[in-house]
DSSP file (Angstrom, degrees, kcal/mol; ACC not computed):
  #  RESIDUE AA STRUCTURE BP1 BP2  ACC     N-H-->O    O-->H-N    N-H-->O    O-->H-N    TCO  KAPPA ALPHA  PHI   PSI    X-CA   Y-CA   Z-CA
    1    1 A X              0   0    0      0, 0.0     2,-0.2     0, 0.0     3,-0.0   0.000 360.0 360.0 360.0 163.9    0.0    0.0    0.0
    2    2 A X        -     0   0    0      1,-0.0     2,-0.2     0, 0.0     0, 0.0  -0.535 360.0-110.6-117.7 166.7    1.3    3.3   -0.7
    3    3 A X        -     0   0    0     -2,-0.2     2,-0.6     1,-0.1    -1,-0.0  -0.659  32.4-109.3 -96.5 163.9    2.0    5.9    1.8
    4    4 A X        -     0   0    0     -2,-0.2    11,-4.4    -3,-0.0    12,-0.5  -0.778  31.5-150.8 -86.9 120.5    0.1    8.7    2.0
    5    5 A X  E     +A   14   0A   0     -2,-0.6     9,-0.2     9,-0.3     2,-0.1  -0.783  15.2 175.3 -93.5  97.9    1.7   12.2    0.8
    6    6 A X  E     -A   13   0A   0      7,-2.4     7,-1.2    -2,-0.4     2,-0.5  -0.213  31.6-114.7 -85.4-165.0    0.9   15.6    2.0
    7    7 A X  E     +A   12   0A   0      5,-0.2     2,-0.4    -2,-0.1     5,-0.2  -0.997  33.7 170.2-122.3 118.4    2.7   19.0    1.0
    8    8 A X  S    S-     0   0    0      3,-2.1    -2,-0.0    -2,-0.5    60,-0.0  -0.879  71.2 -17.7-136.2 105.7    4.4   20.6    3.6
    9    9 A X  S    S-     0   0    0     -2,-0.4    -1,-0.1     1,-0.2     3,-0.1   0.979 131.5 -52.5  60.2  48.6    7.2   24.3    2.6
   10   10 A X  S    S+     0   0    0      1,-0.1     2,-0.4    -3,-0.0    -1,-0.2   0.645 119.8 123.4  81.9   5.1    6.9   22.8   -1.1
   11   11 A X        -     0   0    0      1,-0.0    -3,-2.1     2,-0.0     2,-0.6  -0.879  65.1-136.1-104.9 156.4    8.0   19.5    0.0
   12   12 A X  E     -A    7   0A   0     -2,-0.4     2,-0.5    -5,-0.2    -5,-0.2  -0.884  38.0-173.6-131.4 108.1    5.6   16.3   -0.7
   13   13 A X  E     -A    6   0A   0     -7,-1.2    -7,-2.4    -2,-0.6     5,-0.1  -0.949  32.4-108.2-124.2 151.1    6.0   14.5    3.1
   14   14 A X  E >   -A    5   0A   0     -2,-0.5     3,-0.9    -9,-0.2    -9,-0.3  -0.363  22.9-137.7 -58.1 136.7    4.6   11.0    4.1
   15   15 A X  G >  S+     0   0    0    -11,-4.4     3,-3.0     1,-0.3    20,-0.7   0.845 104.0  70.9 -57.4 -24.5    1.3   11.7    6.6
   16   16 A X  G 3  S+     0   0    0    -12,-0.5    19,-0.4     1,-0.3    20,-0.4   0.883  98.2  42.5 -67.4 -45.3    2.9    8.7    8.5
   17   17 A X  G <  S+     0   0    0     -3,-0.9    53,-2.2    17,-0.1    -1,-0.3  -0.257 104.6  88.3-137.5  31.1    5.8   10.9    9.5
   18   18 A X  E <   -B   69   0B   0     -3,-3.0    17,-1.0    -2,-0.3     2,-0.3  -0.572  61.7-141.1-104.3-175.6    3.6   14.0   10.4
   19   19 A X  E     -BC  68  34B   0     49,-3.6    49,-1.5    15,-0.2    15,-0.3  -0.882   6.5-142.1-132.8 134.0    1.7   15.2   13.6
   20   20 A X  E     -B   67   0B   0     13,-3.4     2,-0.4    -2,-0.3    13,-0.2  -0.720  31.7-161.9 -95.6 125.1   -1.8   16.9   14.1
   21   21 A X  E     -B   66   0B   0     45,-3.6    45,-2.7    -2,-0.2    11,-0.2  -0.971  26.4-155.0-137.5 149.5   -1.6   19.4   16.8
   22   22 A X  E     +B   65   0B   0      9,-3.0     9,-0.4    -2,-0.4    43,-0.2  -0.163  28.7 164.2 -53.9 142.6   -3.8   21.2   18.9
   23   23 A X  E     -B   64   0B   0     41,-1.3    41,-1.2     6,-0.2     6,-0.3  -0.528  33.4-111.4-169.2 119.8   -2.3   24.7   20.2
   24   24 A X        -     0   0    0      4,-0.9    40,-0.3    39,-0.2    38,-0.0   0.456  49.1 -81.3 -14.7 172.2   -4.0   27.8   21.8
   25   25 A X  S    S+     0   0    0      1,-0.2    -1,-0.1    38,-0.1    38,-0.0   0.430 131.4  58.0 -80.3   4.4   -4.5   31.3   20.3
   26   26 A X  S    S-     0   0    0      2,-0.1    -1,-0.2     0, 0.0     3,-0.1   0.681 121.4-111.2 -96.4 -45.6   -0.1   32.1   21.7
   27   27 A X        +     0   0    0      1,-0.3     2,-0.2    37,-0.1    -2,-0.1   0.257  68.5 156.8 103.5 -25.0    0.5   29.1   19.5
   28   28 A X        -     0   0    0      1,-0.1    -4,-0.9    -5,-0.1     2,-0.6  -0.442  45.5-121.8 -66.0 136.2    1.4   26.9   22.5
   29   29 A X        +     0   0    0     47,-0.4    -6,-0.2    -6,-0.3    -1,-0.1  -0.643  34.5 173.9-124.8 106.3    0.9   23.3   21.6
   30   30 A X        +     0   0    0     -2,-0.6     2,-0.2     1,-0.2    -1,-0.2   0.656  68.4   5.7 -71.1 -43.7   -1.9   21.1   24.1
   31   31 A X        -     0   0    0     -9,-0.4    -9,-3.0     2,-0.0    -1,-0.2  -0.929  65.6-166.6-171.6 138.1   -2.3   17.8   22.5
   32   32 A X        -     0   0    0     -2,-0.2   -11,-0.2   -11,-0.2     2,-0.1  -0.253   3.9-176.1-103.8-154.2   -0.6   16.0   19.5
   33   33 A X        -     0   0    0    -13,-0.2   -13,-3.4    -2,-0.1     5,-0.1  -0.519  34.6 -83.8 162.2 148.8   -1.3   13.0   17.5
   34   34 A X  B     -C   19   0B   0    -15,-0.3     3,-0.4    -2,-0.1   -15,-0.2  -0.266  38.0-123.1 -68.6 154.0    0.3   10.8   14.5
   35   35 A X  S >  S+     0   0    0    -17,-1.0     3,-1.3   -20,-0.7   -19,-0.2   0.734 112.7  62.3 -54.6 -43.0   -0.4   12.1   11.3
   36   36 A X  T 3  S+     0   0    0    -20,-0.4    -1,-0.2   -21,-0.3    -2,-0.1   0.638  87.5  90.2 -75.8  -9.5   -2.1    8.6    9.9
   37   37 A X  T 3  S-     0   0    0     -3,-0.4    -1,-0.3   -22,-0.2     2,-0.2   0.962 103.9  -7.7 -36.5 -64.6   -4.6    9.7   13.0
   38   38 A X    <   -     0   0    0     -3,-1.3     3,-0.1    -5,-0.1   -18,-0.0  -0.650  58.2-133.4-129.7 175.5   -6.8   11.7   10.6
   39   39 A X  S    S+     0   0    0     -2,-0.2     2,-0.3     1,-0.1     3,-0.1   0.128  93.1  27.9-108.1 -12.0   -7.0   13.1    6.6
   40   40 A X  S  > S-     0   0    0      1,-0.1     4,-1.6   -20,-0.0    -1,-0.1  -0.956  85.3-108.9-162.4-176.7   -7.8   16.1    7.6
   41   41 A X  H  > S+     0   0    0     -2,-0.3     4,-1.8     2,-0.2    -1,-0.1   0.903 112.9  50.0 -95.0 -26.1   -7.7   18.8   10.4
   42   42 A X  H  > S+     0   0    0      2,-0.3     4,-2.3     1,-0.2     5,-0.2   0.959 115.7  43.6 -28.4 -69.9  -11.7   18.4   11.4
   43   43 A X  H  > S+     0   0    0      1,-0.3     4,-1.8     2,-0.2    -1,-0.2   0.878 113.7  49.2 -51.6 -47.1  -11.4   14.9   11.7
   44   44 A X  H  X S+     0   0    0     -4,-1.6     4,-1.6     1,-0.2    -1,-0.3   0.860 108.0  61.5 -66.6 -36.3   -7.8   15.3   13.7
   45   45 A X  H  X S+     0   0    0     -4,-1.8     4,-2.3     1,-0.3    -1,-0.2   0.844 102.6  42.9 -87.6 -26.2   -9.7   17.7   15.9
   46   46 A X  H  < S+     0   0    0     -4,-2.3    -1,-0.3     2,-0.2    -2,-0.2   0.957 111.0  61.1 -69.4 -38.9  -12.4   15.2   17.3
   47   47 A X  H  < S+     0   0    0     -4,-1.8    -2,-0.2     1,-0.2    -1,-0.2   0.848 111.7  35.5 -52.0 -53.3   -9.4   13.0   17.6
   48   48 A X  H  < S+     0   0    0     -4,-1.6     2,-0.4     1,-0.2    -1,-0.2   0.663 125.1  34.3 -29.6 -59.3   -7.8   15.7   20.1
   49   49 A X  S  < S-     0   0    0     -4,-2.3    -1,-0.2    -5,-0.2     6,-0.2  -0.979  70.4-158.8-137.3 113.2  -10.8   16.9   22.0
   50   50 A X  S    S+     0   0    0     -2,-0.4     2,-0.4    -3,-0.1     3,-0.1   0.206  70.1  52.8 -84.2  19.1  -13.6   14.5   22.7
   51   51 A X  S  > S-     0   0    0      1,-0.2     4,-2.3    -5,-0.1     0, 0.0  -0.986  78.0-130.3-151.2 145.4  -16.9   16.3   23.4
   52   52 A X  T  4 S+     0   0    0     -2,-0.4     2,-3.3     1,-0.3     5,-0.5   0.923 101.5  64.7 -82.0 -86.2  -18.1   19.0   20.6
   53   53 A X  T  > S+     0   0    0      1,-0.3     4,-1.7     2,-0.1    -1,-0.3   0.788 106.5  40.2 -21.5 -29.3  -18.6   21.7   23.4
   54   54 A X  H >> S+     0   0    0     -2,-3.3     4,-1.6     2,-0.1     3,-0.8   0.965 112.8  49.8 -78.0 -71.6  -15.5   21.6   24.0
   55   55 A X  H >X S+     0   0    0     -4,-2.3     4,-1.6     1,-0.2     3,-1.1   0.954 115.8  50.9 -38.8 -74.5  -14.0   21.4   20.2
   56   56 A X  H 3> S+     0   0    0      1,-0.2     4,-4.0     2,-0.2     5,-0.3   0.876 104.9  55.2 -23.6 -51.9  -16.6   24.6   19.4
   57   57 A X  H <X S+     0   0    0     -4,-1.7     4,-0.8    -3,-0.8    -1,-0.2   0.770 112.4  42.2 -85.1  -4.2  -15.3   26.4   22.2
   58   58 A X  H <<>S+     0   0    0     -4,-1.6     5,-5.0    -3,-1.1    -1,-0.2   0.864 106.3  60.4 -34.0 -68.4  -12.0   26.1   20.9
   59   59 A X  H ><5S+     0   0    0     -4,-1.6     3,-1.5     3,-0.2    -2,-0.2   0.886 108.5  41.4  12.4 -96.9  -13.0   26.7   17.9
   60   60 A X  H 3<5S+     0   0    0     -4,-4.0    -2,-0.2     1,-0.3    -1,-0.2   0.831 109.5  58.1 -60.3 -32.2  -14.4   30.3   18.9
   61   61 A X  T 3<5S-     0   0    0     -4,-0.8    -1,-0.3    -5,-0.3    -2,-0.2   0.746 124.5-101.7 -82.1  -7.8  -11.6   31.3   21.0
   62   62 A X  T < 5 +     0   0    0     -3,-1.5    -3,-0.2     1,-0.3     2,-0.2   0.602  60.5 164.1 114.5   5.1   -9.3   30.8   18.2
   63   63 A X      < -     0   0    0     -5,-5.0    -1,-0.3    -8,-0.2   -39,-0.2  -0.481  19.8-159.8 -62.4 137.5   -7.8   27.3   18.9
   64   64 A X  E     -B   23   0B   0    -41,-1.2   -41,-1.3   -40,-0.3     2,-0.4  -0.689  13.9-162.1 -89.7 158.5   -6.0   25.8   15.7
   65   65 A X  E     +B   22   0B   0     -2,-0.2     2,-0.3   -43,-0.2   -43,-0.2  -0.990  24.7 169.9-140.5 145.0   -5.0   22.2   14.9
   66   66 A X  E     -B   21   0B   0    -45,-2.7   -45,-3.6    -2,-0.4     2,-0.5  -0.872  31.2-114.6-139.3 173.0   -2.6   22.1   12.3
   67   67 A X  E     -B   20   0B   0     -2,-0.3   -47,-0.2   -47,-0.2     2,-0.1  -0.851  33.0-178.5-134.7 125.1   -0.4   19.4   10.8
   68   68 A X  E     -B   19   0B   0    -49,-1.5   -49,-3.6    -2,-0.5     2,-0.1  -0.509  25.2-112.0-113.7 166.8    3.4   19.4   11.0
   69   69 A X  E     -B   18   0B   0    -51,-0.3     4,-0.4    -2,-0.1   -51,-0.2  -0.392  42.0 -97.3 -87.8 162.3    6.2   17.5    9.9
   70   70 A X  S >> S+     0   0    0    -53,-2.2     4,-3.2     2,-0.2     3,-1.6   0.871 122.8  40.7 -11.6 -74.9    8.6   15.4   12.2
   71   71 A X  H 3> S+     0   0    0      1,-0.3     4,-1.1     2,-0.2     5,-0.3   0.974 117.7  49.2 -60.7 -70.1   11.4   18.4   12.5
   72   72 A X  H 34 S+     0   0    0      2,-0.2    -1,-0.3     1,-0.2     5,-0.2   0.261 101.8  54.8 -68.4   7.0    8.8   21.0   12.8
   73   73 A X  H <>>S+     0   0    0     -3,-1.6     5,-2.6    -4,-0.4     4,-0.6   0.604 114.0  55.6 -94.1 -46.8    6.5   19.1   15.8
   74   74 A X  H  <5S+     0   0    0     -4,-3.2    -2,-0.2     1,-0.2     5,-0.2   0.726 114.5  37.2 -76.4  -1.5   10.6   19.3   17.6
   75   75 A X  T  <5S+     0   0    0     -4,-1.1     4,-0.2     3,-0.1    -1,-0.2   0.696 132.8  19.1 -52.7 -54.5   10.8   22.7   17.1
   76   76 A X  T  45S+     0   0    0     -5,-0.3     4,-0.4    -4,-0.1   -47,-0.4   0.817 130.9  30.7-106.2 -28.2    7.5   24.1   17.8
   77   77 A X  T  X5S+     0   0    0     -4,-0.6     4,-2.0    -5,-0.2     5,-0.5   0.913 104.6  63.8 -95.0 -41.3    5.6   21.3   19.9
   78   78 A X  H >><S+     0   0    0     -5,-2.6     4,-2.2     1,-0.2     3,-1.3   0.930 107.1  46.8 -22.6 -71.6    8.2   19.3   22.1
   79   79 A X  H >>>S+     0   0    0      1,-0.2     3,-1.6    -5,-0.2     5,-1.3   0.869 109.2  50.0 -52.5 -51.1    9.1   22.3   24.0
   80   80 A X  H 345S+     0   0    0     -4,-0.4    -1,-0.2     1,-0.3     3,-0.2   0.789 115.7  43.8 -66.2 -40.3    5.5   23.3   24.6
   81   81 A X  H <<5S+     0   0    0     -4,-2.0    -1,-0.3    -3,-1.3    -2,-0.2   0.774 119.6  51.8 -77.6 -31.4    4.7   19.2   26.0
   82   82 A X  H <<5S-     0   0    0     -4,-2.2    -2,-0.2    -3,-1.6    -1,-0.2   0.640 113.5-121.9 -99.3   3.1    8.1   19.7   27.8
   83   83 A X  T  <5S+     0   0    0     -4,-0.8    -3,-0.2    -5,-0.3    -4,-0.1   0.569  84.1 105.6  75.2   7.3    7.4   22.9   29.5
   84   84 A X      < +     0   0    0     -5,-1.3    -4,-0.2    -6,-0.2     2,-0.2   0.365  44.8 118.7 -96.9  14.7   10.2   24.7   28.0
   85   85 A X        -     0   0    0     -6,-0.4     3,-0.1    -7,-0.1    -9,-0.0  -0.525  67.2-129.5 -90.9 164.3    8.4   26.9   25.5
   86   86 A X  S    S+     0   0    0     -2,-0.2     3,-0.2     1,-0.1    -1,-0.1   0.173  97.1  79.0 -84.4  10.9    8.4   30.9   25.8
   87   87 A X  S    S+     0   0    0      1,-0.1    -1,-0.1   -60,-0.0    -3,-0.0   0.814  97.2  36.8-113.4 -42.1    4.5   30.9   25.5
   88   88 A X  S    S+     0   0    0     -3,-0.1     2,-0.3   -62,-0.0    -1,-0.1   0.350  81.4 126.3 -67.4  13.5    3.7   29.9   29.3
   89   89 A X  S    S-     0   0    0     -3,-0.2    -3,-0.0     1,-0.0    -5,-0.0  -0.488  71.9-101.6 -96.4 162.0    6.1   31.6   30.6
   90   90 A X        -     0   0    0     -2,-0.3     2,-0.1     1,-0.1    -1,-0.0  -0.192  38.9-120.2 -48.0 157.1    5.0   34.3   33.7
   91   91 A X              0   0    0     -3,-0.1    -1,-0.1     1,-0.1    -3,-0.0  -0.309 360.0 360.0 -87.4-179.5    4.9   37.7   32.3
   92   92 A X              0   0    0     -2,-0.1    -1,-0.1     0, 0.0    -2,-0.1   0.704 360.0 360.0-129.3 360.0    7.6   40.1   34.3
């Protein structure tokens, strides 16, 4: 069977070796999941957040779920799952 291809910065990348994530209106990153999860970001989003009240009010506040490559989930989601991102951090 043949793998499935998305386009990610001009590049054609396997979904298998993407990640759907969840991340607030900062950008800070809440909940992932492998690419081969969903086809699309709707579908990825039930996947994420189990009760539609919830996903709506997401939704309306501006939450995104987007879908990144490998390299780009350890840049911009890791930290955020590891607590080391700049988006929680106290203001001063």
């Amino acid at each position: 069977m043949a793998d499935l291809l998305v386009q990610s910065g001009g590049q054609l990348v396997p979904l298998k070796d993407c990640f759907w994530v969840l991340t607030d209106t900062n950008g800070c990153a809440f909940g992932s999941t492998i690419g081969t999860s969903a086809v699309d970001e709707e579908t990825a989003h039930r996947e994420l957040t189990d009760r539609k009240r919830d996903r709506d009010r997401q939704t309306r506040q501006g939450w995104m779920v987007q879908l990144l490559t490998g390299e780009q989930w350890k840049q911009e989601a890791m930290p955020c799952f590891l607590g080391r991102c700049e988006h929680r951090k106290p203001a001063a």
